[in-house]
C-alpha positions as CSV (number, residue, x, y, z in Angstrom):
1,X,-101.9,-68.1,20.8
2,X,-100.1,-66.6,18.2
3,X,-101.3,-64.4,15.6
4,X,-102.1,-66.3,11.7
5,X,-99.7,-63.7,10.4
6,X,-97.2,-64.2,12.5
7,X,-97.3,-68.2,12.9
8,X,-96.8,-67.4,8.8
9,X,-93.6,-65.9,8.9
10,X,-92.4,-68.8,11.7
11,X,-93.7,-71.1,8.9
12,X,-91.2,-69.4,6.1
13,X,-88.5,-68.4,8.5
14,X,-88.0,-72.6,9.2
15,X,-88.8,-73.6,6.0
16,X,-86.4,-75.8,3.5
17,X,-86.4,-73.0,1.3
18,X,-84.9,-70.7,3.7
19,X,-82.7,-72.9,5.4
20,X,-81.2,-74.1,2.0
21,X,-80.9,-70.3,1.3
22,X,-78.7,-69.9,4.1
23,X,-76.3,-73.0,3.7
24,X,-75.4,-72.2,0.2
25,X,-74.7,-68.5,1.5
26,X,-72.4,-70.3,3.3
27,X,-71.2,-71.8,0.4
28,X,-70.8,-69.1,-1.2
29,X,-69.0,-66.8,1.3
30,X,-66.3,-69.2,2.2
31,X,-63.9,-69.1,-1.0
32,X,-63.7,-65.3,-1.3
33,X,-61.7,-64.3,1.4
34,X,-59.2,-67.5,0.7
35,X,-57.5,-65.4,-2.3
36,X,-57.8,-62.0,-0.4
37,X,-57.1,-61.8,3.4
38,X,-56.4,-64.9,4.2
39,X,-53.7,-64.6,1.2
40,X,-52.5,-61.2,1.8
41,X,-51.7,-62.7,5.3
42,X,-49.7,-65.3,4.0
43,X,-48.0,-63.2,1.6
44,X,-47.0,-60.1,4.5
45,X,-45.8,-63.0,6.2
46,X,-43.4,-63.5,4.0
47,X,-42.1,-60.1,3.0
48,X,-44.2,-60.0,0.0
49,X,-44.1,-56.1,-1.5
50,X,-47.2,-54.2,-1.2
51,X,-48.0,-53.5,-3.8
52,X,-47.5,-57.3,-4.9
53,X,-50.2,-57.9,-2.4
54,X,-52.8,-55.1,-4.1
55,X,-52.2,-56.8,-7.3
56,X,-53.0,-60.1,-5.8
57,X,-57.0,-59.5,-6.4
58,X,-56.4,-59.3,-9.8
59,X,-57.1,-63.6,-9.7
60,X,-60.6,-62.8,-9.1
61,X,-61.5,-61.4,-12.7
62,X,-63.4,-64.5,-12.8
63,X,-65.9,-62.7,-10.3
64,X,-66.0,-60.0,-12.7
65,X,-66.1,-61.7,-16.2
66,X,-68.5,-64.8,-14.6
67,X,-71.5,-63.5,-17.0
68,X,-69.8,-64.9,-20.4
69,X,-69.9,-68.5,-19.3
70,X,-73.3,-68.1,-17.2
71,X,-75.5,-68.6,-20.7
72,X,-73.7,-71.9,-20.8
73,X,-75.2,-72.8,-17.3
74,X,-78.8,-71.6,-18.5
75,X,-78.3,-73.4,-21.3
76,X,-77.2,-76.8,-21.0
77,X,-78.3,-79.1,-18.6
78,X,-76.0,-81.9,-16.8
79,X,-77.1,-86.0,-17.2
80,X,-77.5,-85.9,-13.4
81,X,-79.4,-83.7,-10.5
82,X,-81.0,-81.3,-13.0
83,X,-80.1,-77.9,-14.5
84,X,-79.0,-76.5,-11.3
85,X,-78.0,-79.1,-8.6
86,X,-75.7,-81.2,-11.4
87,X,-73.5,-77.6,-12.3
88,X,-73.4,-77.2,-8.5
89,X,-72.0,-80.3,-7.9
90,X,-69.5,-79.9,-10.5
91,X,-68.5,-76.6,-9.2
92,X,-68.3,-77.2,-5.7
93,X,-66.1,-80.6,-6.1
94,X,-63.6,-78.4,-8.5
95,X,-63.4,-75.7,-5.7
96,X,-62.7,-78.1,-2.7
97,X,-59.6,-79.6,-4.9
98,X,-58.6,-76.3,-5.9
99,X,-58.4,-74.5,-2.0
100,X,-56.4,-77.7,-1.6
101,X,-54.1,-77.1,-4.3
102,X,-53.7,-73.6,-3.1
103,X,-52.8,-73.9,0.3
104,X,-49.8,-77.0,-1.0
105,X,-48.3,-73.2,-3.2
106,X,-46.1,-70.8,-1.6
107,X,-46.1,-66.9,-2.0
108,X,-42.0,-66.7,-2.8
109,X,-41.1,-70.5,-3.4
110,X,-44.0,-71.3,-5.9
111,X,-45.7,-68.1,-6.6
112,X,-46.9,-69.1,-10.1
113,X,-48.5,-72.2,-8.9
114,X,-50.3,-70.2,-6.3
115,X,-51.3,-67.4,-8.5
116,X,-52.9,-70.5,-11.3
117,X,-54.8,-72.1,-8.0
118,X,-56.0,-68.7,-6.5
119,X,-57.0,-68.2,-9.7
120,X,-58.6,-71.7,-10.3
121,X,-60.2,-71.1,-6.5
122,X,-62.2,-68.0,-8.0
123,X,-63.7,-69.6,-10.9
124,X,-64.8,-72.2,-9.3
125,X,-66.4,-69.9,-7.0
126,X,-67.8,-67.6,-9.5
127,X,-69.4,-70.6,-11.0
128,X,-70.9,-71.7,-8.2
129,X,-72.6,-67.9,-7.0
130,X,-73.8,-67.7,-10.6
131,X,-75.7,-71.2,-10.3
132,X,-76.5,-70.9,-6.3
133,X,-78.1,-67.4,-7.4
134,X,-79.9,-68.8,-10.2
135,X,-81.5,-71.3,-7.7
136,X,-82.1,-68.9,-4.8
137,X,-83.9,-67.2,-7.6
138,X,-85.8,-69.9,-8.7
139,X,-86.5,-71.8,-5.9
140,X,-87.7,-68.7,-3.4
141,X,-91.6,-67.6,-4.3
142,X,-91.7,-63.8,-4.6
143,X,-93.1,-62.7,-1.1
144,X,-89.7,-64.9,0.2
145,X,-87.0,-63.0,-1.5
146,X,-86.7,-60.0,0.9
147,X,-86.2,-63.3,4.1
148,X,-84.0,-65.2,1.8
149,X,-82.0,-62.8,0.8
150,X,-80.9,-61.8,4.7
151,X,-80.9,-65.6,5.0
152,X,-78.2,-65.8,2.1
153,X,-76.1,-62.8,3.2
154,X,-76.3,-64.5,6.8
155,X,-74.8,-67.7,5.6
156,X,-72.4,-65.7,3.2
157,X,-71.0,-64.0,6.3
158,X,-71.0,-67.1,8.2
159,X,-68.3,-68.3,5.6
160,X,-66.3,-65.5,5.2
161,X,-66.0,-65.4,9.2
162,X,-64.8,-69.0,9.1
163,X,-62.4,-68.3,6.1
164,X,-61.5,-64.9,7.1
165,X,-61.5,-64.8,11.2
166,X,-61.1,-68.7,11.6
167,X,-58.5,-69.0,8.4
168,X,-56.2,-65.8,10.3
169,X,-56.2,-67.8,13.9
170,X,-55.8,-71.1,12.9
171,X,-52.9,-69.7,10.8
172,X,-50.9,-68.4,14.2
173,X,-50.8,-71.7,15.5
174,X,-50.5,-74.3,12.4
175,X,-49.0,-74.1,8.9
176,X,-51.4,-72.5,5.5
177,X,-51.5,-75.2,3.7
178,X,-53.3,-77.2,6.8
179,X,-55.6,-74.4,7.4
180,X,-56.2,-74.5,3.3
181,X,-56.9,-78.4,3.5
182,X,-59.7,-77.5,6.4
183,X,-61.4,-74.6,4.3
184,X,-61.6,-77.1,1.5
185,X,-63.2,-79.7,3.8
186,X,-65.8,-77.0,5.0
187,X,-66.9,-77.2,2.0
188,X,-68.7,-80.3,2.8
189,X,-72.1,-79.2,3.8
190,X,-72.6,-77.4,0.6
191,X,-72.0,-80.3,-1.2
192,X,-74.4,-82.0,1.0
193,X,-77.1,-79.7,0.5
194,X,-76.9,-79.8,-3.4
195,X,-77.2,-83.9,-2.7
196,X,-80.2,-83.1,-0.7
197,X,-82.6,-80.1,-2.0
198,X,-84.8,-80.6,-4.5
199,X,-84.1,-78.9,-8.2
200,X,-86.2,-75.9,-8.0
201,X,-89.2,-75.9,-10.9
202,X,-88.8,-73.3,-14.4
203,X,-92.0,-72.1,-14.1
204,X,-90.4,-69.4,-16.9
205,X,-89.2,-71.9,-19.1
206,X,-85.9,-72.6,-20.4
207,X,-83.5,-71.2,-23.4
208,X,-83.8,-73.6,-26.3
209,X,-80.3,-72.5,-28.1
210,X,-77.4,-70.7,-27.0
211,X,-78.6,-68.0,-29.4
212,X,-81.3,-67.0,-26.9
213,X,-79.6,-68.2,-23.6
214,X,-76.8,-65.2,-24.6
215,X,-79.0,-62.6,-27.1
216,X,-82.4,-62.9,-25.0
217,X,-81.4,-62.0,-21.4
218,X,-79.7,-58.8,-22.7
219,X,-82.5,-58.1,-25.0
220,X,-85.0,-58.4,-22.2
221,X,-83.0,-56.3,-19.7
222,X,-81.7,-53.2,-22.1
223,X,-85.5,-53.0,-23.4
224,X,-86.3,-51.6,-19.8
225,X,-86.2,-47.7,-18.6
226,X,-83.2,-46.8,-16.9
227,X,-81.1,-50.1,-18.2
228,X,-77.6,-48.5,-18.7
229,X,-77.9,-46.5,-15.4
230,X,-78.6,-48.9,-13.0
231,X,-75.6,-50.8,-14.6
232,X,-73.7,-48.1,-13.7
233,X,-74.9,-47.8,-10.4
234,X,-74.5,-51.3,-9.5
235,X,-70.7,-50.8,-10.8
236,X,-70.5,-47.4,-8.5
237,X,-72.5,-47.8,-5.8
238,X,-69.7,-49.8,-3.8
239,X,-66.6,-48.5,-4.6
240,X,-65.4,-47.0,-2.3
241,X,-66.7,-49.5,0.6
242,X,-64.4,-52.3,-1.5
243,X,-61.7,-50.5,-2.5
244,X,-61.5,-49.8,1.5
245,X,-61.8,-53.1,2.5
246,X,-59.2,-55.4,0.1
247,X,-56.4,-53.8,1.4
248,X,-57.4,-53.6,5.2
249,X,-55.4,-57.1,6.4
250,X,-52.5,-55.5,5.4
251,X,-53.3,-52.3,7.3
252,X,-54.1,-53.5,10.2
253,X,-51.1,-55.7,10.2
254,X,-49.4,-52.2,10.4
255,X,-50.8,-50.7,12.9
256,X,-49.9,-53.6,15.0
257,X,-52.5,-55.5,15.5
258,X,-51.6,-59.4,15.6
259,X,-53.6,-61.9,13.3
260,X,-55.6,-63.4,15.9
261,X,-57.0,-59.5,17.5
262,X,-57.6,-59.3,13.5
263,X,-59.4,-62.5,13.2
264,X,-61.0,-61.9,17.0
265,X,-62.5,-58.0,16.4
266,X,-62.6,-57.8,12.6
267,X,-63.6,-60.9,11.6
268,X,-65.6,-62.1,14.8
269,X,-67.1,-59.6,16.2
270,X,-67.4,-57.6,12.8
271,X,-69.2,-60.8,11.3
272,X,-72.3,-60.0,14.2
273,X,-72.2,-56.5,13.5
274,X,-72.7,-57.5,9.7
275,X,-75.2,-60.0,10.5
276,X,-77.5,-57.0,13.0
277,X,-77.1,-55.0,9.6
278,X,-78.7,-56.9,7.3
279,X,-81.5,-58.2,9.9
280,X,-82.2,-53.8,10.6
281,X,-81.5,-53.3,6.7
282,X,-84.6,-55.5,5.8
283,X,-86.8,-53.9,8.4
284,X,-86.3,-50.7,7.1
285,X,-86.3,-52.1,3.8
286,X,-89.9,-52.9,4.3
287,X,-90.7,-49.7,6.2
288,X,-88.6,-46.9,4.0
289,X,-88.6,-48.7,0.4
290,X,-85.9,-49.6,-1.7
291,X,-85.1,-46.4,-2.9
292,X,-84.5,-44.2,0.4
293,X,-83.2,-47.5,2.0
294,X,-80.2,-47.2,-1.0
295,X,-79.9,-43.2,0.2
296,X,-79.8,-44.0,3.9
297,X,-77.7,-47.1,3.5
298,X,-75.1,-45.5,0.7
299,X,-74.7,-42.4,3.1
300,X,-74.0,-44.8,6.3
301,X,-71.5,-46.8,4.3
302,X,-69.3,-43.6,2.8
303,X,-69.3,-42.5,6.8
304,X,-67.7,-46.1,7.8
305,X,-65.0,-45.4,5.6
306,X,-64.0,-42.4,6.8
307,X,-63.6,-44.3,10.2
308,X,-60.6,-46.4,8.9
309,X,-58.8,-42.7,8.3
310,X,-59.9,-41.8,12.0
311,X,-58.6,-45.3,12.8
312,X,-54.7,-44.9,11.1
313,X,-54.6,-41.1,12.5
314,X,-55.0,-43.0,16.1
315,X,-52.9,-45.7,15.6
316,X,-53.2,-49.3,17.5
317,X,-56.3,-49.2,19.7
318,X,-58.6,-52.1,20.2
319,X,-61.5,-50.0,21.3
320,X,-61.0,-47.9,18.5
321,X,-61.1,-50.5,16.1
322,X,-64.0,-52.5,17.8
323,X,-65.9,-49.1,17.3
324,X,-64.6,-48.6,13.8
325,X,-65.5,-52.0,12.6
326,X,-69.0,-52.4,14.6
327,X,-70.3,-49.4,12.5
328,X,-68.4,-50.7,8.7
329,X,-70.0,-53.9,9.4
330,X,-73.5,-52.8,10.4
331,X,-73.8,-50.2,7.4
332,X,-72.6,-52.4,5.3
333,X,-74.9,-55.3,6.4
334,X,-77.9,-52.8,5.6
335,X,-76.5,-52.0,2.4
336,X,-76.2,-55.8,1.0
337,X,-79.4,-56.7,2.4
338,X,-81.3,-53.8,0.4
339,X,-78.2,-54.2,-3.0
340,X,-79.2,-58.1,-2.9
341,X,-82.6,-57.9,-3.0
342,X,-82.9,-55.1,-5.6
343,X,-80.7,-57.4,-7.9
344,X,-83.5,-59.8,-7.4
345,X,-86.2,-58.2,-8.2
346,X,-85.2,-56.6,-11.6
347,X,-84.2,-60.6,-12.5
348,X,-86.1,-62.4,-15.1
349,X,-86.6,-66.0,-14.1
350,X,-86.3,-67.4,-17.5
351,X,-82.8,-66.1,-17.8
352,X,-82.0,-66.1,-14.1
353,X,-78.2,-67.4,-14.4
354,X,-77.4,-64.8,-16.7
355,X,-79.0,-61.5,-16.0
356,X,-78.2,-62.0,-12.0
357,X,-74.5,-63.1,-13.5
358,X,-73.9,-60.1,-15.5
359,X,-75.6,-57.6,-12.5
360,X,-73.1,-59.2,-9.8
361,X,-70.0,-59.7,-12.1
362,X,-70.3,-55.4,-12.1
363,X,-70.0,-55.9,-8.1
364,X,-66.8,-57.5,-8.7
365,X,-65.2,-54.8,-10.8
366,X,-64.1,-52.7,-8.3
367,X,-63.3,-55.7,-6.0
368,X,-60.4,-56.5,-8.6
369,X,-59.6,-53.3,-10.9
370,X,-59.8,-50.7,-8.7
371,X,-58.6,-53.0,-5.6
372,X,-55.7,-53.9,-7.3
373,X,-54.5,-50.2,-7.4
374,X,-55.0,-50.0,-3.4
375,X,-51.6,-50.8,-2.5
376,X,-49.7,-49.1,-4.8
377,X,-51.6,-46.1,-3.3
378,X,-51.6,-46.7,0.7
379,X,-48.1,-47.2,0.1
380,X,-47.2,-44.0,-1.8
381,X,-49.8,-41.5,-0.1
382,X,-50.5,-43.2,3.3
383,X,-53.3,-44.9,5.0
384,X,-55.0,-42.0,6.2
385,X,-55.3,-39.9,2.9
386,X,-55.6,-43.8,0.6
387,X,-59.4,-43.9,3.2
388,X,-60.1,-40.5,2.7
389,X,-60.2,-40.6,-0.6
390,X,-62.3,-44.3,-0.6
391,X,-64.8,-42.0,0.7
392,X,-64.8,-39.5,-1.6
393,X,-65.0,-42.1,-4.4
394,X,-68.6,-43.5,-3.3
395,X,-70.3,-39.8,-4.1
396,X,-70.9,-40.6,-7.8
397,X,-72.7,-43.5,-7.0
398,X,-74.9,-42.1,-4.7
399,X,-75.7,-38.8,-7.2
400,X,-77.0,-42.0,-9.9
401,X,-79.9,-42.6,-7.6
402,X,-81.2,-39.4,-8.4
403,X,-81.6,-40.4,-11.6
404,X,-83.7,-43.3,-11.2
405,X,-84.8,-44.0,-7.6
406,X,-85.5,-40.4,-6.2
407,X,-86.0,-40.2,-2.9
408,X,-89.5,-39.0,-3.2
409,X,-90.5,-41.5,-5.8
410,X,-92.8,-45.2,-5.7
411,X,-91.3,-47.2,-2.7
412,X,-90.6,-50.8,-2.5
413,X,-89.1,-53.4,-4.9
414,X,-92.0,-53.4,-7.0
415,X,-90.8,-49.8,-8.3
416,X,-87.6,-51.4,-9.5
417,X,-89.2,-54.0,-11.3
C-alpha cells in the first residue's frame, strides 16, 4: 500500500487541473518557434542576408508589449465561455488562420505579407499566453503551482519540439507552406481543451472599470519592497541564454549540420534534456529554495553558453553538439521551472492577466531587442567571440540577486511573495 502522502501527489499529478495545465503549455509553445527557427530556416534557404534574419524577431514585439492590452482581457468579459475560455477561443481561432496565412508568404517573393502574418502569428500568441497564464493562475490552488508549472513548461516544450524539430524535418521533405498548414491544424487540441475545461472561479474578484483593471495591478505591485529590481531582474536574468539561442538555426546551418540532425539532436533530443531540467529544477526547488535555486540555475545556464563557443571553435561534430545541447537544455529546463514559478507567486489573483502579462512581456525583451542585433554581430565578429560574449552578458543579472534574494536569506516561494 502506498503511503496517504504519496497516493496525494498521484491524485494531483492526474488531475484535470494538471492535465489542462500541460495541454495549454502545449498551446502555448507551438507558435514561438514558427516566426523564429522555423522562419530563419526558410529564410537561409533562400539566401536571405544575415543580418535580415536577426532582424526577423523584431515581429514578436507583441511578446514584449502584450501587458497594454492584457487590462482589456481582465476587464471585459466575452457573451460566451466566461472571462477566460471566450478570450481563448478567440485567440486561438485568430492564430490557427494566421500560421496559415504565414506559411501561403514567401521570404523574397512576398516578404511584406510574411513579415504582417509573422507578425499577426505573435499576437495572437501573446494573447493567448497572457489569458492561458491568467487561468493556470486562477484555476491551480496554491500547494499546485510548483507541479503545474513543470506541467506547463512540459507541454510548452512539447510544442516547440513539434514546431521547431518536427516543423525543420517535415520541411526537408515537403514544401513551408504545407508544414505551416499542419502547425496550424495542431492547434486543435488547444482549442479542444478551452471547449472542455471549466472557467476557473475569481475567488479575488474582478476589476469593475478599466480605471482599476490598468492603475490597480501596478499600484499593487510597485507598493511592494524590491518592485523596480526584480523588474529588472526578470528583464536581465536571461539575456544572454536568449540572445544565444535566436540566432543558433542559422549557426548550426553553418557549421554544416543538415536540418533534419538539427531537428533530430537540437530539437529532439534537446526537447528531453529540457524536459529532465525542469522535473530536477523543481526538486531542488523544493529542497534549495527559490533563491539559491535562481544562483545555482543562473550559473548553470551562463556555463551552457559558453558551450556554443566550444561548439564553433570545433566545428561540425554530432557528439559535440549532443553534448553541448544536452547540458543548454537541462540548465535551462531548471532555470524555467524555478523563473515560472517565482512569477507566480508574486501574482495577485485579482489582477492575474495583467501583473503575470507585464512580468513575462520583460522575458520577451531581450528575445526581440537584443536578439535582433545577434546577426549583425555573429556576422561581423564571428560565432565564437558573438557566444562568448552572450556569456558575459548574463553576469548583471545574476549580481541583482544579491540584492533581493541572497543566498543566505528566507527560502522558498513564500519569501518572494
Amino acid at each position: 500500500m502506498l503511503p496517504e502522502h504519496r497516493k496525494s501527489i498521484i491524485r494531483v499529478l492526474f488531475s484535470r487541473r494538471i492535465l489542462v495545465a500541460f495541454l495549454m503549455g502545449f498551446s502555448s509553445g507551438l507558435p514561438l518557434l514558427l516566426t523564429i527557427g522555423v522562419l530563419q530556416a526558410w529564410m537561409k534557404e533562400k539566401n536571405v542576408d544575415l543580418t535580415w534574419i536577426g532582424m526577423i524577431t523584431l515581429v514578436q514585439l507583441p511578446y514584449t508589449w502584450k501587458f497594454i492590452w492584457a487590462p482589456v482581457l481582465d476587464r471585459f468579459t466575452l457573451p460566451f465561455l466566461g472571462r477566460r475560455r471566450g478570450w481563448l477561443l478567440v485567440a486561438q481561432g485568430c492564430l490557427i488562420t494566421s500560421i496559415a496565412a504565414l506559411g501561403y508568404s514567401d521570404p523574397v517573393k512576398h516578404a511584406v505579407t510574411m513579415v504582417v502574418a509573422a507578425i499577426l502569428v505573435s499576437f495572437f500568441s501573446a494573447s493567448q499566453d497572457i489569458v492561458i497564464d491568467a487561468y493556470r493562475r486562477e484555476d491551480l490552488a496554491d500547494e499546485e503551482l510548483g507541479l503545474g508549472s513543470s506541467m506547463y513548461i512540459y507541454g510548452y516544450r512539447l510544442g516547440m519540439l513539434l514546431a521547431g524539430g518536427g516543423g525543420l524535418i517535415m520541411a526537408d521533405h515537403m514544401p513551408y507552406s504545407r508544414v505551416y498548414l499542419i502547425m496550424a491544424a495542431c492547434m486543435v487540441p488547444g482549442i479542444l481543451t478551452t471547449l472542455l475545461t471549466p472557467e476557473p472561479k475569481a475567488s479575488a474578484g474582478t476589476p469593475r472599470t478599466m480605471k482599476e483593471a490598468v492603475l490597480n495591478p501596478m499600484v499593487e505591485y510597485f507598493s511592494r519592497n524590491n518592485a523596480v529590481w526584480i523588474l529588472v531582474f526578470i528583464l536581465l536574468y536571461k539575456v544572454g541564454d536568449t540572445m544565444a539561442s535566436a540566432i543558433t538555426t542559422p549557426f548550426y546551418l553553418d557549421l554544416g549540420f543538415s536540418k533534419t540532425d538539427i531537428g533530430a539532436v537540437v530539437k529532439v533530443f534537446g526537447t528531453g534534456a529540457t524536459m529532465a531540467g525542469a522535473f530536477l529544477g523543481g526538486v531542488i526547488l523544493l529542497r534549495l529554495g527559490i533563491n539559491r535555486s535562481l544562483w545555482i540555475f543562473g550559473v548553470l545556464q551562463a556555463g551552457s553558453t559558453a558551450g556554443f563557443a566550444v561548439l564553433a571553435r570545433i566545428g561540425y561534430s554530432i557528439p559535440t553538439l549532443s553534448g553541448v545541447i544536452a547540458f543548454e537544455n537541462l540548465s535551462s529546463g531548471m532555470g524555467t521551472a524555478a523563473f515560472v514559478a517565482f512569477m507566480a507567486s508574486i501574482t495577485n489573483k485579482k489582477f492575474t492577466a495583467t501583473q503575470y502579462a507585464l512580468l513575462t512581456s520583460l522575458i520577451g525583451v531581450p528575445r526581440t531587442f537584443a536578439s535582433a542585433v545577434t546577426g549583425y554581430m555573429a556576422k561581423n565578429i564571428g560565432w565564437e567571440s558573438f557566444f562568448i560574449f552572450c556569456t558575459l552578458v548574463a553576469i548583471p543579472g545574476m549580481l541583482l540577486l544579491l540584492k533581493f534574494a541572497p543566498w543566505n536569506s528566507k527560502t522558498g516561494l513564500e519569501a518572494e511573495a
